[in-house]
C-alpha positions as YAML, in Angstrom:
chain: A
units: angstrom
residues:
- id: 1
  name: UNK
  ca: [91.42, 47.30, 101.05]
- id: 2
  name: UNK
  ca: [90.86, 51.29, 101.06]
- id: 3
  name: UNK
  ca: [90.36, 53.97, 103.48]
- id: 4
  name: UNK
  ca: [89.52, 56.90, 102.31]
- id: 5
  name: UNK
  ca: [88.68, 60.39, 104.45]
- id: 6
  name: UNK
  ca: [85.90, 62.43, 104.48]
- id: 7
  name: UNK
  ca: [86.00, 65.48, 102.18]
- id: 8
  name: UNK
  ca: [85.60, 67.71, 105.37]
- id: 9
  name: UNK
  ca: [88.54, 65.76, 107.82]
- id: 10
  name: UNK
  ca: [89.95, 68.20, 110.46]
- id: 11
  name: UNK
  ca: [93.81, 68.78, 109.90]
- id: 12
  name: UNK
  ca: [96.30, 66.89, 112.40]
- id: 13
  name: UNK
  ca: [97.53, 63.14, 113.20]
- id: 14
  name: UNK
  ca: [95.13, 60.69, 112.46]
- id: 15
  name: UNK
  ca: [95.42, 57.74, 114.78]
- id: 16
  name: UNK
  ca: [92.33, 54.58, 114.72]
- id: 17
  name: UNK
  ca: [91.93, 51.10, 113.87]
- id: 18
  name: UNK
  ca: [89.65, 49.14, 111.43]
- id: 19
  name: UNK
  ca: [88.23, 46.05, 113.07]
- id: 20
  name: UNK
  ca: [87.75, 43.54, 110.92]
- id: 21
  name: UNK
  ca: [85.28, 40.48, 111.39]
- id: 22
  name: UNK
  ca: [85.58, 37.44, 109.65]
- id: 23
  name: UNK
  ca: [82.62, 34.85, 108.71]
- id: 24
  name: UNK
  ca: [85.12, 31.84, 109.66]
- id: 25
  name: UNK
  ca: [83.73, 29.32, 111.94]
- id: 26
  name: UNK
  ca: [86.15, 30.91, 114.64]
- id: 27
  name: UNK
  ca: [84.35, 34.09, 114.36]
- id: 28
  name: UNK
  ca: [87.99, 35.76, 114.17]
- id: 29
  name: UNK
  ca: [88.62, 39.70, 114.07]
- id: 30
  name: UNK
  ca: [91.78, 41.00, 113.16]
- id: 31
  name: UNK
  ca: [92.61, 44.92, 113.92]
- id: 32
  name: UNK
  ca: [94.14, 47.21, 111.60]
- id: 33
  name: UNK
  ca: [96.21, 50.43, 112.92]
- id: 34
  name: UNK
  ca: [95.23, 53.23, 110.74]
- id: 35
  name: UNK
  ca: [97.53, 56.48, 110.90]
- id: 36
  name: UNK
  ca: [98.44, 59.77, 109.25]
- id: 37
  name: UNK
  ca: [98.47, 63.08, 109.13]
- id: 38
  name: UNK
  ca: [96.00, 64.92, 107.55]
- id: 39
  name: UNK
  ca: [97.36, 68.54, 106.23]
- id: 40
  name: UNK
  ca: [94.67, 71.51, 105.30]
- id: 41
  name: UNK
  ca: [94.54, 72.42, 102.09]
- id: 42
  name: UNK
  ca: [95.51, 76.38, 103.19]
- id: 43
  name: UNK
  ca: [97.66, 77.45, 106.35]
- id: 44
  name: UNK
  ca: [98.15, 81.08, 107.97]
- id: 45
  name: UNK
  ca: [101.89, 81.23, 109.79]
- id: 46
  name: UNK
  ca: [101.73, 81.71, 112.43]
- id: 47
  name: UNK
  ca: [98.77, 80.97, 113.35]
- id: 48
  name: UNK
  ca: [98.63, 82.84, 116.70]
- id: 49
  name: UNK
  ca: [100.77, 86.61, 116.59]
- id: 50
  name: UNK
  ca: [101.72, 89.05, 119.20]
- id: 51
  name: UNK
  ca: [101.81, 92.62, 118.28]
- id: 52
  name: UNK
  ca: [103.40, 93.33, 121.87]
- id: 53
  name: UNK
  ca: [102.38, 96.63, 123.70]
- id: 54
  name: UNK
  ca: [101.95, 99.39, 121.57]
- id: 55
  name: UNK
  ca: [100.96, 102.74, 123.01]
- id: 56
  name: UNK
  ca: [98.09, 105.15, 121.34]
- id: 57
  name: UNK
  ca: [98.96, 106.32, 117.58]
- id: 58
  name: UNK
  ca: [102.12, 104.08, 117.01]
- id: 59
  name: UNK
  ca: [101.91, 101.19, 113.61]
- id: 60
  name: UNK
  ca: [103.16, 97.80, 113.99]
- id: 61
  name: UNK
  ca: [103.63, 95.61, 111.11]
- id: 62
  name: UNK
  ca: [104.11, 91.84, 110.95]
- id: 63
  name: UNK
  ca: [104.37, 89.12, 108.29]
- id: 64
  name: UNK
  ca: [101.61, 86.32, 107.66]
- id: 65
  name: UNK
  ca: [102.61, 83.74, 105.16]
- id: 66
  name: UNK
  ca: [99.80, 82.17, 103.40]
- id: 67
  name: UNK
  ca: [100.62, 78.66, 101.98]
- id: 68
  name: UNK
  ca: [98.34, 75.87, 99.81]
- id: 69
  name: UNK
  ca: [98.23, 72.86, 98.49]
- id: 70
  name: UNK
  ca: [98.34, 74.36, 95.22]
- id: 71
  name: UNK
  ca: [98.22, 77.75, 93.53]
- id: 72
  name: UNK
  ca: [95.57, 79.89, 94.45]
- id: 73
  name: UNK
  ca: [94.66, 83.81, 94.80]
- id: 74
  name: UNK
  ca: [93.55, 85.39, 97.98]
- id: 75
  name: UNK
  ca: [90.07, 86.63, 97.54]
- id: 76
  name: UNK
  ca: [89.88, 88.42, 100.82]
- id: 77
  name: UNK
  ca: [91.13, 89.60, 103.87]
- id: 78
  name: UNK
  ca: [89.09, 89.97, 106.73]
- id: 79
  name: UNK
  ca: [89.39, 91.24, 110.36]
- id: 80
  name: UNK
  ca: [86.24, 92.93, 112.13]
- id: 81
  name: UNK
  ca: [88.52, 95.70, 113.87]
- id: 82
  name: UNK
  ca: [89.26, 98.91, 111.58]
- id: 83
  name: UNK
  ca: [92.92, 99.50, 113.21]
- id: 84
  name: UNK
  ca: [94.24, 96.69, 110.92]
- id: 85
  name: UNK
  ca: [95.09, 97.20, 107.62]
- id: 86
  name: UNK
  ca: [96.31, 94.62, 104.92]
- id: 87
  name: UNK
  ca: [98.76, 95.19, 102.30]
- id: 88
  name: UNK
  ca: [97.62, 94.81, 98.59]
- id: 89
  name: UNK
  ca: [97.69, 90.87, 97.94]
- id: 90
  name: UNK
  ca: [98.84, 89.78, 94.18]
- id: 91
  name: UNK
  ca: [96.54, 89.19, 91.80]
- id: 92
  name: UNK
  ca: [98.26, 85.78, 89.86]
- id: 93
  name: UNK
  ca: [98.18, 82.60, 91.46]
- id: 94
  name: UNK
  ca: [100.58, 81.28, 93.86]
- id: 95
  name: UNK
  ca: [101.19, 78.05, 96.03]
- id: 96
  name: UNK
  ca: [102.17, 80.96, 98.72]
- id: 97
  name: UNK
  ca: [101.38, 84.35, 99.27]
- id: 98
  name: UNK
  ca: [103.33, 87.02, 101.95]
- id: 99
  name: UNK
  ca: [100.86, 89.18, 102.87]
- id: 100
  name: UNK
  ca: [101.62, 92.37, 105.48]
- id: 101
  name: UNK
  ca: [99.62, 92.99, 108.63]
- id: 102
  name: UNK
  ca: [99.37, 96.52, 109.73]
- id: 103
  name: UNK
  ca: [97.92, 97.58, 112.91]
- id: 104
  name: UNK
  ca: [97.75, 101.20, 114.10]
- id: 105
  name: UNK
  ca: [96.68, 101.76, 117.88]
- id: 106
  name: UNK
  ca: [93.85, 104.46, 118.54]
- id: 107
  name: UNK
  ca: [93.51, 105.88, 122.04]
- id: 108
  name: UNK
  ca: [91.60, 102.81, 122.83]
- id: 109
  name: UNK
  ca: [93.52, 101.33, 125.73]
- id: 110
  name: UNK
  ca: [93.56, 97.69, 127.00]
- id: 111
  name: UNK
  ca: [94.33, 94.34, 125.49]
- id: 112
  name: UNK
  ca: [93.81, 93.21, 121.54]
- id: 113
  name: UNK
  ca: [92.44, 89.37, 121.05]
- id: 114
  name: UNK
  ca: [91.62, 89.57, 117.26]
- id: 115
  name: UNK
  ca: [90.77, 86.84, 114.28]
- id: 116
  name: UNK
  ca: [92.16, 87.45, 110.89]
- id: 117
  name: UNK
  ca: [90.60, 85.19, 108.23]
- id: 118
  name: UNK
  ca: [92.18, 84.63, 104.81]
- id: 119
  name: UNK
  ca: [89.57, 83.49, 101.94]
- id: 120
  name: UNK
  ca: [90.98, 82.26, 98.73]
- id: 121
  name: UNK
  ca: [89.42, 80.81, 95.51]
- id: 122
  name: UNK
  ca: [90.82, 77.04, 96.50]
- id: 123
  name: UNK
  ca: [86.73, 76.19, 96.80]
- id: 124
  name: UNK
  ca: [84.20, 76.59, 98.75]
- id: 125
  name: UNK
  ca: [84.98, 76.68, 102.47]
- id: 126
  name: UNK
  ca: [88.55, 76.62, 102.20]
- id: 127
  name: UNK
  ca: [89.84, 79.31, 104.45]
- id: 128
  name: UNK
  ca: [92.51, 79.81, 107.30]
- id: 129
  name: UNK
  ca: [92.43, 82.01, 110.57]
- id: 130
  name: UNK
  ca: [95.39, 83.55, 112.53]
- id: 131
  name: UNK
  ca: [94.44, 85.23, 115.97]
- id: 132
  name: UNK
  ca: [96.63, 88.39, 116.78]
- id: 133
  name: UNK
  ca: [97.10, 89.37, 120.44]
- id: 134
  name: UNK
  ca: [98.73, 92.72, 121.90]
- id: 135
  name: UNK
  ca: [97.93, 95.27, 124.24]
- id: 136
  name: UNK
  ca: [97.58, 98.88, 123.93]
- id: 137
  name: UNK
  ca: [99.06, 101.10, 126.70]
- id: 138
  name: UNK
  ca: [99.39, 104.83, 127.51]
- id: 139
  name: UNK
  ca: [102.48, 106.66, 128.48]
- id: 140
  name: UNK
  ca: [105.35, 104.14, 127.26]
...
């Protein structure tokens, strides 16, 4: 007997049965643990950052690593806030990619909840996020 997955299966632990049903006269069905772990063909680490508090004008950097299944280039980079900034990503294909997250505070105060999406040329759909948190505060 084979299981397969769906093309589309969410990452994480995969835990069901199979029930079986036999054509015997005692009408017996027999069930069949089915587990595993199902890993994404593309992961962003982490996959939640905290800048920290940054006050108006001042850069913070951080590290994402990007990691596949197998080699592929980054396509894209995309966040819908202009204060990040994304260094150059290499052109040749790689099973994992370091790629530097820049973001410079304006004078807009308050608190930062933003999703950074990584696109690569692993196929269609295949994409990670990473949300970045902070807060922006004036007179540190």
């Amino acid at each position: 007997m084979r299981v397969h997955l769906k093309p589309h299966a969410p990452a994480g632990v995969l835990q069901d049965q199979l029930t079986i049903v036999t054509n015997d006269s005692g009408g017996k069905t027999l069930l069949l643990p089915v587990e595993g772990r199902i890993t994404s063909p593309l992961t962003v680490s982490p996959a939640s950052l905290f800048l920290g508090v940054v006050k108006p004008g001042e850069t913070v950097k951080k590290r994402l690593v990007v990691r596949g299944s197998k080699r592929f280039r980054i396509l894209n980079i995309l966040c819908d806030d202009p204060r990040f900034a994304f260094d150059t990503v290499a052109a040749e294909s790689q099973s994992l990619h370091f790629v530097t997250l820049a973001f410079t505070a304006s004078a807009e105060t308050g608190e930062i909840s933003k999703v950074i999406r990584v696109q690569t040329d692993l196929g269609s759909g295949v994409c990670d996020e990473c949300v970045v948190n902070g807060t922006v505060l004036e007179g540190l």
